[in-house]
Structure formats: C-alpha cells, structure tokens
Predicted model as a PDB file, atoms N, CA, C, CB and O in Angstrom, pLDDT in the B-factor column:
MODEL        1                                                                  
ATOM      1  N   UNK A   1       0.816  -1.187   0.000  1.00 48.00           N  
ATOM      2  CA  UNK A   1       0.000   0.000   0.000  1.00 48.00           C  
ATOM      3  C   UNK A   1       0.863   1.255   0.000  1.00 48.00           C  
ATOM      4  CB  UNK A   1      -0.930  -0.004   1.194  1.00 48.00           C  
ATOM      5  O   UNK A   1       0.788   2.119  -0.874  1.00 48.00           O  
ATOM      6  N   UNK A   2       1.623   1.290   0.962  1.00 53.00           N  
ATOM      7  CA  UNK A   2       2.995   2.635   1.144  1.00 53.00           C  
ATOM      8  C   UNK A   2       3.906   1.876   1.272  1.00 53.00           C  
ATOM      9  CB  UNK A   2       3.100   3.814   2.499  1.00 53.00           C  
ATOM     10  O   UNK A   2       4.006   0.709   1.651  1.00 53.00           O  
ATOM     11  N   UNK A   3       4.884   2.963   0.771  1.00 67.00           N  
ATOM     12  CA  UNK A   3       6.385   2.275   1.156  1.00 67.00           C  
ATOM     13  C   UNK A   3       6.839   2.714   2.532  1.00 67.00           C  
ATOM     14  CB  UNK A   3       7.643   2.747   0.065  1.00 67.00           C  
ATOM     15  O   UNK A   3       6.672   3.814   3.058  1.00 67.00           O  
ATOM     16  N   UNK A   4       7.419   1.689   2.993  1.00 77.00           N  
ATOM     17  CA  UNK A   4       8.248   2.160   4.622  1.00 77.00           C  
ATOM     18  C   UNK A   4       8.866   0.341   5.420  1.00 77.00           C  
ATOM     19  CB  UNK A   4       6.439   3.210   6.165  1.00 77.00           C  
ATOM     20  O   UNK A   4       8.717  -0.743   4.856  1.00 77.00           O  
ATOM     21  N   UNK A   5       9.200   0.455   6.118  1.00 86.00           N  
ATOM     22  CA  UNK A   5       9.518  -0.590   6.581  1.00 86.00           C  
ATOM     23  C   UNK A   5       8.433  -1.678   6.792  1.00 86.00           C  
ATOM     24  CB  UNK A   5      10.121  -0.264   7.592  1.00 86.00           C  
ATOM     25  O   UNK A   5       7.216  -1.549   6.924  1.00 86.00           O  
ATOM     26  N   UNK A   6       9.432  -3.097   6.786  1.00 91.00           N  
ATOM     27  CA  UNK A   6       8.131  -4.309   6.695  1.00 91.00           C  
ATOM     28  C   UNK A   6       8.116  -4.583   8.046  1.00 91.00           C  
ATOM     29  CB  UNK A   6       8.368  -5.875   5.716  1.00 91.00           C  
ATOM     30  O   UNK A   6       9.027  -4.558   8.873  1.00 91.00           O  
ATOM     31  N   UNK A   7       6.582  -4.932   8.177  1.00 92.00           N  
ATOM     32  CA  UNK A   7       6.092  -5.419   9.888  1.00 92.00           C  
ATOM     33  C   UNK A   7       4.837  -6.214   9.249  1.00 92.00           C  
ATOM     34  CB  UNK A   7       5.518  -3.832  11.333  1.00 92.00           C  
ATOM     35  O   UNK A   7       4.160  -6.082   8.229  1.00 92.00           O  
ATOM     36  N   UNK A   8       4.857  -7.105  10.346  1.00 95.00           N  
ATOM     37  CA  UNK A   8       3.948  -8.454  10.274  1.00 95.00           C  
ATOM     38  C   UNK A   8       2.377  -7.337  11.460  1.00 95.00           C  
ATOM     39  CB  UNK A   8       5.167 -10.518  11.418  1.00 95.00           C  
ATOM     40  O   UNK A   8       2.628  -6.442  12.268  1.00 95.00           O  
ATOM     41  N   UNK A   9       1.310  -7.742  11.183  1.00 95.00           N  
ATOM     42  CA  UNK A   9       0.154  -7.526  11.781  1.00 95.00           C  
ATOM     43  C   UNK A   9      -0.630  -8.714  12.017  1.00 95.00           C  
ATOM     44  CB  UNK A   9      -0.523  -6.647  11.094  1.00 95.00           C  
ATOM     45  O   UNK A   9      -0.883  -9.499  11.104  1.00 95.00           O  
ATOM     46  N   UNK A  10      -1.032  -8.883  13.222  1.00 97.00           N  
ATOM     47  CA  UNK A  10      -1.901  -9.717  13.463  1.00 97.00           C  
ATOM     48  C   UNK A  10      -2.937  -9.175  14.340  1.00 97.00           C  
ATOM     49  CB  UNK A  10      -1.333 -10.782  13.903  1.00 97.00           C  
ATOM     50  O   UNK A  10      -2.801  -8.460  15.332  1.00 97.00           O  
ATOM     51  N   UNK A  11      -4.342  -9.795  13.623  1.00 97.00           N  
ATOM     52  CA  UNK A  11      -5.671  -9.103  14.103  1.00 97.00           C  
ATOM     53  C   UNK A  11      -6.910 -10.385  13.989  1.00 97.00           C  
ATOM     54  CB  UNK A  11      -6.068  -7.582  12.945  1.00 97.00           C  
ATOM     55  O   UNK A  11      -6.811 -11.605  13.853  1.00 97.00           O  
ATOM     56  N   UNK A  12      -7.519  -9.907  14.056  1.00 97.00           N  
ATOM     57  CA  UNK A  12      -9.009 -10.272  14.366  1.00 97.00           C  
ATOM     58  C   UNK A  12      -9.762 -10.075  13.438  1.00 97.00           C  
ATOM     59  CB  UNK A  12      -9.610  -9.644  15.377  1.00 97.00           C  
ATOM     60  O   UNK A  12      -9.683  -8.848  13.496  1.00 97.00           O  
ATOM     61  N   UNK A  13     -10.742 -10.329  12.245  1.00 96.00           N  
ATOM     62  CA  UNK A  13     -11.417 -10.074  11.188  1.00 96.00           C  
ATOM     63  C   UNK A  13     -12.957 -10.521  11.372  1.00 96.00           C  
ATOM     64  CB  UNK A  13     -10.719 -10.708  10.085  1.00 96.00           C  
ATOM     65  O   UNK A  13     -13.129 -11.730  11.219  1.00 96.00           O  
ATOM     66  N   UNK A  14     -13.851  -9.932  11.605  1.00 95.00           N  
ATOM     67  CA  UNK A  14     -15.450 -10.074  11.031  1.00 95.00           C  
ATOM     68  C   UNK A  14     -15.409 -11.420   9.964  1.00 95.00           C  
ATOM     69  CB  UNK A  14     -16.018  -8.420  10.026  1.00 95.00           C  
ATOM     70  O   UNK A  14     -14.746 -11.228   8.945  1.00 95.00           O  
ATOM     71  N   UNK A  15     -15.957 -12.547  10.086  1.00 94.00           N  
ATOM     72  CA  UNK A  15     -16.484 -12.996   8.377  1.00 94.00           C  
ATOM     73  C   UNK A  15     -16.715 -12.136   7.434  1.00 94.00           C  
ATOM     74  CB  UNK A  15     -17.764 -13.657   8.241  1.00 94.00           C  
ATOM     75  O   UNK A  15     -16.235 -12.059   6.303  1.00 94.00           O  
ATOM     76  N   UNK A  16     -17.871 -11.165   8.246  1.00 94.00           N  
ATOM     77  CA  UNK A  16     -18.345 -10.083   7.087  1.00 94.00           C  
ATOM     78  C   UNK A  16     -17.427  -9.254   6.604  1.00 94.00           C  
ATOM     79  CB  UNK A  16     -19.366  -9.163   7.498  1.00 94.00           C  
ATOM     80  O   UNK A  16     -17.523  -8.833   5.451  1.00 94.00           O  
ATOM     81  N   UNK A  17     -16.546  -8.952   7.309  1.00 94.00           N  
ATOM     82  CA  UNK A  17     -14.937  -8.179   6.310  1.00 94.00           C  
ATOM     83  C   UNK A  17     -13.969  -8.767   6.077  1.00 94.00           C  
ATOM     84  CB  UNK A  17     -14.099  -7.077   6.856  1.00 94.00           C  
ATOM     85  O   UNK A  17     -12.910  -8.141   6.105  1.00 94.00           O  
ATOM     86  N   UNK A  18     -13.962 -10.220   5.754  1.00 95.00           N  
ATOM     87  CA  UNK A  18     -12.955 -10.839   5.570  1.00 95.00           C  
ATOM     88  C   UNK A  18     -12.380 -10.889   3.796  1.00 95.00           C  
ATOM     89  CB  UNK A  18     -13.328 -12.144   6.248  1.00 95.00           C  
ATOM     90  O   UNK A  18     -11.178 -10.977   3.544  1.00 95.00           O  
ATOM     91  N   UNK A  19     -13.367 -10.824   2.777  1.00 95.00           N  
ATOM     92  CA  UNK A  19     -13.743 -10.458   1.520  1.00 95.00           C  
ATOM     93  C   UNK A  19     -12.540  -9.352   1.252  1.00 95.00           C  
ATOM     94  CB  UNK A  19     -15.362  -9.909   1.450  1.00 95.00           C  
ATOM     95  O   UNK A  19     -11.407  -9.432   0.779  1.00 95.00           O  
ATOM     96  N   UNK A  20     -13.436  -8.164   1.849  1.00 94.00           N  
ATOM     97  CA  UNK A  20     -12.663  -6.877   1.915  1.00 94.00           C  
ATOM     98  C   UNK A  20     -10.965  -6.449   1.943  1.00 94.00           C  
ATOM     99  CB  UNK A  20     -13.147  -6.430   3.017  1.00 94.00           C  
ATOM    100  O   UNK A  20     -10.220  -5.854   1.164  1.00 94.00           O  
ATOM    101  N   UNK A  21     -10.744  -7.367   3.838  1.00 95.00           N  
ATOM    102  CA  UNK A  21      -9.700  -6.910   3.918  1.00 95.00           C  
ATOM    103  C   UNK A  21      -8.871  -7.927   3.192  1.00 95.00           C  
ATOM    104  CB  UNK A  21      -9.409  -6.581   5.196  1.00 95.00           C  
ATOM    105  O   UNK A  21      -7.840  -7.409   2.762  1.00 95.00           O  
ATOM    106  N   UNK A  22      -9.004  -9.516   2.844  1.00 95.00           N  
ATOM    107  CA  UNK A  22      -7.683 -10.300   1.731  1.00 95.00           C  
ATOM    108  C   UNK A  22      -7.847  -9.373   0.201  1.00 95.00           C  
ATOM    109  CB  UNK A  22      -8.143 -12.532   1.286  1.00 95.00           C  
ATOM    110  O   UNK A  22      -7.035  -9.700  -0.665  1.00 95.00           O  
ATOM    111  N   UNK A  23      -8.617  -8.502  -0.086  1.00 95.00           N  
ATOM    112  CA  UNK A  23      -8.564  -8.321  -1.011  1.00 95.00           C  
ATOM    113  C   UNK A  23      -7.815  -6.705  -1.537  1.00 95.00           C  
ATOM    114  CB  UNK A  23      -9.754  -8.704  -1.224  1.00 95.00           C  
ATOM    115  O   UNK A  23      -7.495  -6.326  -2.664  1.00 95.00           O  
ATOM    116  N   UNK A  24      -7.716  -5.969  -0.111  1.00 94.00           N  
ATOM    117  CA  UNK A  24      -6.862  -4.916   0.006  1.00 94.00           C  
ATOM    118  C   UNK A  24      -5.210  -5.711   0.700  1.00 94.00           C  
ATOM    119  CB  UNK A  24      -7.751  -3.655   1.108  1.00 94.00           C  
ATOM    120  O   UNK A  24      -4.133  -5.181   0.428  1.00 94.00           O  
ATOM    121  N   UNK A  25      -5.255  -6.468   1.218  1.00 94.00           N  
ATOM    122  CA  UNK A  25      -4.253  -6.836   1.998  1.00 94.00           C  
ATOM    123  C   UNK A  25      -3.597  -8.441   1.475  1.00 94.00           C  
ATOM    124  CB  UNK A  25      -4.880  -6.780   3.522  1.00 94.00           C  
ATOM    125  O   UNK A  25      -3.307  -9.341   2.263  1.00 94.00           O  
ATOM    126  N   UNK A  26      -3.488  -8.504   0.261  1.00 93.00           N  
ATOM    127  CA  UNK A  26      -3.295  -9.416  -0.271  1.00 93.00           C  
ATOM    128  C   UNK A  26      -2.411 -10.205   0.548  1.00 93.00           C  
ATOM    129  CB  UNK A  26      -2.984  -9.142  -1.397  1.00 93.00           C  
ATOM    130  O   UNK A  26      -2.858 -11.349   0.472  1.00 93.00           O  
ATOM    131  N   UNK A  27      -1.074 -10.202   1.524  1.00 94.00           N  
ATOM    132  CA  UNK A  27      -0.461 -11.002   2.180  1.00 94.00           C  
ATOM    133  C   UNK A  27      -0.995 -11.503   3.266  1.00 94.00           C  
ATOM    134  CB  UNK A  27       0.491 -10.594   2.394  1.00 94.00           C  
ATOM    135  O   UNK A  27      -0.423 -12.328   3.977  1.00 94.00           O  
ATOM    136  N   UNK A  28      -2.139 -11.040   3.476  1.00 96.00           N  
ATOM    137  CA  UNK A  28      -3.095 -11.738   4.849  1.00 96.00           C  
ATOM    138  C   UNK A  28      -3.470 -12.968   4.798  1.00 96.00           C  
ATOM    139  CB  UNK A  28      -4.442 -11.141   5.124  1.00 96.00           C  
ATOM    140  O   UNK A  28      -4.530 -13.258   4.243  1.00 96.00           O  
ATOM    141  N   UNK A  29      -2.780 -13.783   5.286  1.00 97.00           N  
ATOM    142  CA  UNK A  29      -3.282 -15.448   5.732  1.00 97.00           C  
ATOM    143  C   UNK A  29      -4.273 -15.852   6.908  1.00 97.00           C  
ATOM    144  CB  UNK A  29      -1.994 -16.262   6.194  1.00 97.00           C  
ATOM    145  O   UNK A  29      -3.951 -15.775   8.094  1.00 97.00           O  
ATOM    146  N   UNK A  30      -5.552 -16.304   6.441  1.00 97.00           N  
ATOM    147  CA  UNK A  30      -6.259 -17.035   7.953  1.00 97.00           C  
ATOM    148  C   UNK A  30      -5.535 -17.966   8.209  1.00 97.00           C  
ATOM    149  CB  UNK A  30      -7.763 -17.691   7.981  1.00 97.00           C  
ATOM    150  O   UNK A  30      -5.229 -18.959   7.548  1.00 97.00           O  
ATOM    151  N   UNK A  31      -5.122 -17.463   9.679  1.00 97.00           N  
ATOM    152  CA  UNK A  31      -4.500 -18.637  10.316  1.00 97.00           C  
ATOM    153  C   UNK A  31      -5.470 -19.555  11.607  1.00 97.00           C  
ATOM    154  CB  UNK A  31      -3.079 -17.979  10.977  1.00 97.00           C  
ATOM    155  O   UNK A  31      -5.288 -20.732  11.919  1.00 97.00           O  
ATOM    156  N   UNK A  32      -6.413 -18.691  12.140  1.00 96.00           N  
ATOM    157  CA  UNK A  32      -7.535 -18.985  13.037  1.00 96.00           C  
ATOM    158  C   UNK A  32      -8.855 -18.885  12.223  1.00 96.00           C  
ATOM    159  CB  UNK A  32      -7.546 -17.982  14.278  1.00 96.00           C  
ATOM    160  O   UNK A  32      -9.180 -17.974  11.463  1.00 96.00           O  
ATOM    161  N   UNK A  33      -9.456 -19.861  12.497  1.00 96.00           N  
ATOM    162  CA  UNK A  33     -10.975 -19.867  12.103  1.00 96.00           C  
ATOM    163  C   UNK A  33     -11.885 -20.100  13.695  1.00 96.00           C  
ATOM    164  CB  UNK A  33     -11.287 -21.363  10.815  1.00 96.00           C  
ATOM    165  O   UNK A  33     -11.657 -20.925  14.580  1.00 96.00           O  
ATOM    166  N   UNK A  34     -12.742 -19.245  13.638  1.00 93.00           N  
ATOM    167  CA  UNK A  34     -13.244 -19.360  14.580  1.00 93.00           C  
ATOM    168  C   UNK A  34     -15.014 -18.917  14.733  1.00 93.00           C  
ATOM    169  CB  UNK A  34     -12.319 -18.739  15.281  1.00 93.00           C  
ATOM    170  O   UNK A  34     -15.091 -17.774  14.281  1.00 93.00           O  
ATOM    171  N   UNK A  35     -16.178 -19.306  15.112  1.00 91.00           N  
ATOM    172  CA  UNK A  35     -17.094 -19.106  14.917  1.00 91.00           C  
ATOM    173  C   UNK A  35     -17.704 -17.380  14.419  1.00 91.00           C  
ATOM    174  CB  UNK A  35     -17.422 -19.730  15.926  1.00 91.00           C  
ATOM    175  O   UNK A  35     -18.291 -16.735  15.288  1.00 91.00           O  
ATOM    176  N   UNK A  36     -17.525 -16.807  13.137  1.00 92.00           N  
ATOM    177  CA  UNK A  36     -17.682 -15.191  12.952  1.00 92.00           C  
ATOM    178  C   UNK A  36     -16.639 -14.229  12.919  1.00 92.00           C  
ATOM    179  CB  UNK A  36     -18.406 -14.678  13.935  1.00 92.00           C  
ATOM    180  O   UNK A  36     -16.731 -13.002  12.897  1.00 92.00           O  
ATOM    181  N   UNK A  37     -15.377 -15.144  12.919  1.00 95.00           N  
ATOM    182  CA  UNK A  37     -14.501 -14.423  12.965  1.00 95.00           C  
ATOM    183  C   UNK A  37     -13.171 -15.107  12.364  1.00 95.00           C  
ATOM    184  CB  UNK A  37     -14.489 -13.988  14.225  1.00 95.00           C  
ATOM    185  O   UNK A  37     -13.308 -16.289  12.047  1.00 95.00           O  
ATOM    186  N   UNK A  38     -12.020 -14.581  12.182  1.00 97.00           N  
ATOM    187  CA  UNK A  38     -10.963 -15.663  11.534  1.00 97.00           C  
ATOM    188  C   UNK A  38      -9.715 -14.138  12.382  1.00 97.00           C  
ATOM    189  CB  UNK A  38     -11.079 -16.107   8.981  1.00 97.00           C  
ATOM    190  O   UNK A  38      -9.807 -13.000  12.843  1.00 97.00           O  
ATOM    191  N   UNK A  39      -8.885 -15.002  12.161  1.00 98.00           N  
ATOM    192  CA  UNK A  39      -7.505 -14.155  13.022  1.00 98.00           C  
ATOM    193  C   UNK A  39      -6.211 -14.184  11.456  1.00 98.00           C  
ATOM    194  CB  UNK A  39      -6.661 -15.568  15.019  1.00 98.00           C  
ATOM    195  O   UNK A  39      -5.841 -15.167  10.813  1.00 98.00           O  
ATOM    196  N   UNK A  40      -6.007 -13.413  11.364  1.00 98.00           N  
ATOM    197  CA  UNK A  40      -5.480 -13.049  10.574  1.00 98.00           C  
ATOM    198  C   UNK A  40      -3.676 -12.261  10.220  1.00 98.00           C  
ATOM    199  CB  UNK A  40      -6.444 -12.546  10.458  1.00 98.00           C  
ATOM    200  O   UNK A  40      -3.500 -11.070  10.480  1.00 98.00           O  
ATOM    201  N   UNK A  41      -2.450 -13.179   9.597  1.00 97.00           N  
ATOM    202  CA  UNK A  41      -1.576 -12.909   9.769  1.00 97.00           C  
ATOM    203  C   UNK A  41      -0.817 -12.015   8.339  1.00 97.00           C  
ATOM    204  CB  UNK A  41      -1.175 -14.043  10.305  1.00 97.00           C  
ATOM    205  O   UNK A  41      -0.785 -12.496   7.206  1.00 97.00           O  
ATOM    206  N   UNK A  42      -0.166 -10.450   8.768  1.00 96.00           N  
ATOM    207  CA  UNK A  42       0.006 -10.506   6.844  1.00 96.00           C  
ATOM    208  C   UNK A  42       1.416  -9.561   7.641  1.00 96.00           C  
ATOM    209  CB  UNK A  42      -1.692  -9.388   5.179  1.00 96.00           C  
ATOM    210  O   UNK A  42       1.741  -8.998   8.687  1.00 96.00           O  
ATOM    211  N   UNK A  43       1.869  -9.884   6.335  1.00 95.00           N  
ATOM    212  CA  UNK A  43       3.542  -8.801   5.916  1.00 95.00           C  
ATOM    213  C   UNK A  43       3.201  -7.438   5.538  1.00 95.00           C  
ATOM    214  CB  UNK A  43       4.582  -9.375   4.339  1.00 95.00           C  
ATOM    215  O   UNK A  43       2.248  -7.412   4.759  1.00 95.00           O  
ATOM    216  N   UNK A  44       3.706  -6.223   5.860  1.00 93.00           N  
ATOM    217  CA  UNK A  44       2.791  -5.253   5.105  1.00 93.00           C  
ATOM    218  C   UNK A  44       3.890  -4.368   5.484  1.00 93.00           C  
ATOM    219  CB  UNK A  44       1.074  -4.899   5.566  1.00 93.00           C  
ATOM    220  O   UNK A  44       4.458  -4.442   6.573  1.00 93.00           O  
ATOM    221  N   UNK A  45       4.324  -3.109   4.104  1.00 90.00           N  
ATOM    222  CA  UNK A  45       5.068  -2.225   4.773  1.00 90.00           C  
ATOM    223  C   UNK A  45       4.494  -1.078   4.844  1.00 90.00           C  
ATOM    224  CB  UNK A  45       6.212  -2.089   4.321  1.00 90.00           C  
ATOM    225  O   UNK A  45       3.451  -0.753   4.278  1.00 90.00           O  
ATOM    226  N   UNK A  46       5.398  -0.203   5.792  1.00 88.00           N  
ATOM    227  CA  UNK A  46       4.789   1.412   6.386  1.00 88.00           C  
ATOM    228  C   UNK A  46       3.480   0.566   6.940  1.00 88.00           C  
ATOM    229  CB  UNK A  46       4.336   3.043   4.890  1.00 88.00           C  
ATOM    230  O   UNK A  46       3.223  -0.637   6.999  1.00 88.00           O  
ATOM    231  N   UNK A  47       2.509   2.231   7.463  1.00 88.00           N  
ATOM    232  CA  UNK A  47       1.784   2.598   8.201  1.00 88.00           C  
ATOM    233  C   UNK A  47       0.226   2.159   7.330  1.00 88.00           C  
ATOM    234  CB  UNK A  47       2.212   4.082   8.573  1.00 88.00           C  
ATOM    235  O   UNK A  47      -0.873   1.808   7.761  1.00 88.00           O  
ATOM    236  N   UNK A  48       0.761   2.377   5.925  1.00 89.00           N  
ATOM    237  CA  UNK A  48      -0.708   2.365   5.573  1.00 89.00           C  
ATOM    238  C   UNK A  48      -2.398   0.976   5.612  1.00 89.00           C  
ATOM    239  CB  UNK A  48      -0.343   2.729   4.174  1.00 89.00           C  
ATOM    240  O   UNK A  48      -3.602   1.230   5.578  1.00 89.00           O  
ATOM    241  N   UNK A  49      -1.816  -0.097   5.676  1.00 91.00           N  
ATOM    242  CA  UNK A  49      -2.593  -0.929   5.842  1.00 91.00           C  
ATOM    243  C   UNK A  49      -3.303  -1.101   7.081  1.00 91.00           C  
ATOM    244  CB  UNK A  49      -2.067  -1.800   5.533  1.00 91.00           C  
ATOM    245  O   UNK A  49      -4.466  -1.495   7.172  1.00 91.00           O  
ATOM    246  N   UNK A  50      -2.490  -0.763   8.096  1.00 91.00           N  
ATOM    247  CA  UNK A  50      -3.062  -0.718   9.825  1.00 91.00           C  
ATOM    248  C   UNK A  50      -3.844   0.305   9.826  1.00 91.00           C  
ATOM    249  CB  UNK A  50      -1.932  -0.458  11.127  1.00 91.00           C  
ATOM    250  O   UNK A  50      -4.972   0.078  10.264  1.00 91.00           O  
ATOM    251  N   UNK A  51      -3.581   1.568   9.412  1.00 93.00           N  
ATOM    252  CA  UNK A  51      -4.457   2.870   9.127  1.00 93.00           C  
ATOM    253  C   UNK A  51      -6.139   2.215   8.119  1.00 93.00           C  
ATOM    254  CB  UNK A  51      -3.172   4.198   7.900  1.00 93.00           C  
ATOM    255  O   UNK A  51      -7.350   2.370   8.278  1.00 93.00           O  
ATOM    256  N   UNK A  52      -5.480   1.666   7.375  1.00 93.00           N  
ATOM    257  CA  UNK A  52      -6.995   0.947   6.804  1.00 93.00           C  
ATOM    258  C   UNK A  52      -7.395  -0.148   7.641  1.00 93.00           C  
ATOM    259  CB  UNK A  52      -6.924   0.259   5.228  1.00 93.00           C  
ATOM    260  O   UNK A  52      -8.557   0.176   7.885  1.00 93.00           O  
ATOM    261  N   UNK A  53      -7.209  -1.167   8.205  1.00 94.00           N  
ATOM    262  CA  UNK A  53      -7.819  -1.524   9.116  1.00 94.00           C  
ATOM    263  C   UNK A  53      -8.253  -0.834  10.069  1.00 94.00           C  
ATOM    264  CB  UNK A  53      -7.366  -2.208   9.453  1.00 94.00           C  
ATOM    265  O   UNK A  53      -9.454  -1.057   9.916  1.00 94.00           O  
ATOM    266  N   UNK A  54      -8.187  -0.102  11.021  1.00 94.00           N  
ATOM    267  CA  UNK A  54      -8.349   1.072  11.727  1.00 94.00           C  
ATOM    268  C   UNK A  54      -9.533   1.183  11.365  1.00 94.00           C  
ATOM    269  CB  UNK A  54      -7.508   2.200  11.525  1.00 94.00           C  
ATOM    270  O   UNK A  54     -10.487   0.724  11.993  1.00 94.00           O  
ATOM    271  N   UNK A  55      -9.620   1.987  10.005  1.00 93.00           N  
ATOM    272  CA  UNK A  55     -10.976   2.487   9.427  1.00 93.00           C  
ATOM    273  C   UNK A  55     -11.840   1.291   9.297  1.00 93.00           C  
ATOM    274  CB  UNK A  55     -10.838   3.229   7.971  1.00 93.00           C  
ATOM    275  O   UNK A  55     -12.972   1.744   9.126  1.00 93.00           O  
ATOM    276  N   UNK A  56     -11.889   0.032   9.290  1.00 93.00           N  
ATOM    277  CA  UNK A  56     -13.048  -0.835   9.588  1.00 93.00           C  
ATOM    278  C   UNK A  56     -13.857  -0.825  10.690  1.00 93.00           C  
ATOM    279  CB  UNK A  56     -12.709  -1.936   9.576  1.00 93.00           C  
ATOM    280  O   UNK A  56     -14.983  -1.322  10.723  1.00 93.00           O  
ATOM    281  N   UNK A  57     -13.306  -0.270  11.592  1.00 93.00           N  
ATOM    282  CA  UNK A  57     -14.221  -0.130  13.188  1.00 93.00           C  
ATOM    283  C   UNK A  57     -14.097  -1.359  13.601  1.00 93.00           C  
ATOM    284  CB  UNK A  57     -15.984   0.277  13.226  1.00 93.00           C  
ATOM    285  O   UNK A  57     -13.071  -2.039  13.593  1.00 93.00           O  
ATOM    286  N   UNK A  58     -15.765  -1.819  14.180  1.00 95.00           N  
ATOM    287  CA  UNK A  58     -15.692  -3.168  15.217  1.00 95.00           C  
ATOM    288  C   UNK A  58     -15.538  -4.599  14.217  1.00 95.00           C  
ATOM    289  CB  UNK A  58     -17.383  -3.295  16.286  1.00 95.00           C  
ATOM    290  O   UNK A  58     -15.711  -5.774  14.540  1.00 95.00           O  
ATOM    291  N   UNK A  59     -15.333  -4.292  13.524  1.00 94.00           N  
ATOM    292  CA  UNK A  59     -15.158  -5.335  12.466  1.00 94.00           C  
ATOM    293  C   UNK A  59     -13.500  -5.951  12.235  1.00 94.00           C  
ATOM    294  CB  UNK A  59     -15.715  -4.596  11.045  1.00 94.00           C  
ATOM    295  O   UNK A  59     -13.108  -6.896  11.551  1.00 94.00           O  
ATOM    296  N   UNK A  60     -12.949  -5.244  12.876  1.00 95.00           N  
ATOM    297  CA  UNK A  60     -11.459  -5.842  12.878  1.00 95.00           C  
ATOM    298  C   UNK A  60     -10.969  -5.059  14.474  1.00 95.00           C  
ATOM    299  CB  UNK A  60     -10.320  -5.220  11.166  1.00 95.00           C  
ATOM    300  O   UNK A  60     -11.283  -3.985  14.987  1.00 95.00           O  
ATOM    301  N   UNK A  61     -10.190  -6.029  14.851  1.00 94.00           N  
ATOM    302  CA  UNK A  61      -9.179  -5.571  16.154  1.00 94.00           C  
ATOM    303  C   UNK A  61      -7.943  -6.633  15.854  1.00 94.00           C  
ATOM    304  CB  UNK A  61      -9.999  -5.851  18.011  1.00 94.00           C  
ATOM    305  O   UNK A  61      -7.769  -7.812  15.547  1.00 94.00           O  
ATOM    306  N   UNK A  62      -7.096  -5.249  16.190  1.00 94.00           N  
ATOM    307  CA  UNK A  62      -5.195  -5.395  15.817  1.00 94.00           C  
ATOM    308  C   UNK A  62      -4.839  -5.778  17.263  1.00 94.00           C  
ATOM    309  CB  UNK A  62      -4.101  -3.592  15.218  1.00 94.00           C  
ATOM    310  O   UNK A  62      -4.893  -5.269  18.382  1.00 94.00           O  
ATOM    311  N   UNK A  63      -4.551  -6.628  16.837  1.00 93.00           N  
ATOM    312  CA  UNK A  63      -3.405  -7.456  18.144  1.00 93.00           C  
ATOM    313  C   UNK A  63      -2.366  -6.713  18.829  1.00 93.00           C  
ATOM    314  CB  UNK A  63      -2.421  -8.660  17.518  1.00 93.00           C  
ATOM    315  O   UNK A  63      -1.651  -7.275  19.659  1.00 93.00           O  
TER     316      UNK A  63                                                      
ENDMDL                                                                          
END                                                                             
C-alpha cells in the first residue's frame, strides 16, 4: 500500500470483512478460524494498511 519498513500484523477479522480486507491486503493469511470471525496474519510495509484496518471499526481488532 505505502512504502516504509516491513512489519507483520496480526488481528481479528469479522467474516463479514474478511472479503474486503484479503482483497486490500493481499499477504493476509487465515491462520484462526473461529465461529464469525478468523484471526489473521500478513507482511505489510509502512503505516498504511493498519491505518486501513483502523478504518473498519468493530469489524477488525489489531493485536
């Protein structure tokens, strides 16, 4: 998304935004499945992808 240094994120994903965010966040792997929700591991550099998760609200929480 931006350039800046690489950092791993791990979070929490809605089913209902799960569509969304593998499809902005292409390195995001479900690694947890869990009833409505899946946990989610990705590579991503700089700030900008956490800033877009962010903007999902209760639909995602960053580890």
């Amino acid at each position: 998304m931006f350039g800046g240094d690489e950092k791993r994120l791990k979070f929490w994903c809605d089913s209902i935004a799960l569509e969304a965010v593998l499809d902005r966040i292409p390195t995001a792997e479900v690694i947890v499945k869990e009833e409505g929700r899946n946990l989610l591991l990705a590579k991503v550099c700089g700030d900008g992808a956490e800033m877009w998760l962010r903007g999902q609200g209760e639909h995602v929480e960053i580890l």
